[in-house]
N, C-alpha and C positions, 0 to 999 in steps of 0.2 A: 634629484640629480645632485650630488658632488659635489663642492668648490673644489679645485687643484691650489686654488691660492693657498700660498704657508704665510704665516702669520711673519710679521718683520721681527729681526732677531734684536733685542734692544741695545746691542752693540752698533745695530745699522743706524739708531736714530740719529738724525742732525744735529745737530747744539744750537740752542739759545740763540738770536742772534740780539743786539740790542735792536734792531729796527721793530722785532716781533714785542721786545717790552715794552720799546718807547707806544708802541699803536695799540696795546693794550691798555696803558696807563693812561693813555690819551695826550702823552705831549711829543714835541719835536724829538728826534733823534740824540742831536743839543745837550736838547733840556735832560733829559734821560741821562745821556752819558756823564754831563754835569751833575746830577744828582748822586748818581754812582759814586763818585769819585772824591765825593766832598767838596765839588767849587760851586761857585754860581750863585746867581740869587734868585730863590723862590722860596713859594710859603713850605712850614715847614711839613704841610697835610699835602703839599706836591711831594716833597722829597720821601718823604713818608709811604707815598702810593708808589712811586717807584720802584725804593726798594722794599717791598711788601711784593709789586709786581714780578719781578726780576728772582727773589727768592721762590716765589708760588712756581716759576716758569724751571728753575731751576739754573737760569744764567750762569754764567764764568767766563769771564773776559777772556777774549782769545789772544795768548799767550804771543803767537807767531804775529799777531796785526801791532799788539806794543811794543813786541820789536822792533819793527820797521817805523812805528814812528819815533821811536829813542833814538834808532840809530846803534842800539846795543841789545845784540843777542843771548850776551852771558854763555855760550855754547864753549866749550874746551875743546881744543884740539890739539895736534904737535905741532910745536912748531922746531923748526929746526933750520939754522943758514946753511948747514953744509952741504956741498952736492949731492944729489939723486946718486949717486955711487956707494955714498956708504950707509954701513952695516943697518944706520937705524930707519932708511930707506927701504930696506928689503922689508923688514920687522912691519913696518907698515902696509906694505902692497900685499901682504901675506905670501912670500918668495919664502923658500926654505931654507934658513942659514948654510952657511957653507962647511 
């Protein structure tokens, strides 16, 4: 008999998260993220096993989570004071010039 199941398409796979490195490497979430990042104190065969761990898994810090705790998106958009009337209002809502 058949499987119907289709194999998962590797664009569907989840990302990294750090909870999955820090429980692999065997330390706190913390301690993990600390290691990552260059701060903290531990031996250098912890920091070591981290990012060894973290590379092996394929990690990459999720962009949109350090945003919110900076405070700064970096994202560009228009800005403009002048009323929703003009011209570069339309250009935006994608309205058809006149």
């Amino acid at each position: 008999m058949a499987s119907d199941a289709q194999p998962t398409p590797v664009s569907a796979k989840q990302p990294v998260t750090l909870r999955e490195v820090a429980a692999l490497a065997g330390v706190s979430v913390a301690t993990a993220s600390k290691a990552l990042n260059g701060q903290g104190r531990m031996t250098a065969e912890t920091r070591t096993r981290i990012r060894e761990t973290a590379q092996r898994l394929g990690f990459r810090p999720n962009s949109l989570a350090q945003s919110l705790l900076q405070r700064r998106s970096f994202t560009v958009g228009p800005a403009d004071q002048r009323p929703i009337a003009a011209p570069s209002a339309r250009i935006c809502d994608g309205s058809p010039p006149s």
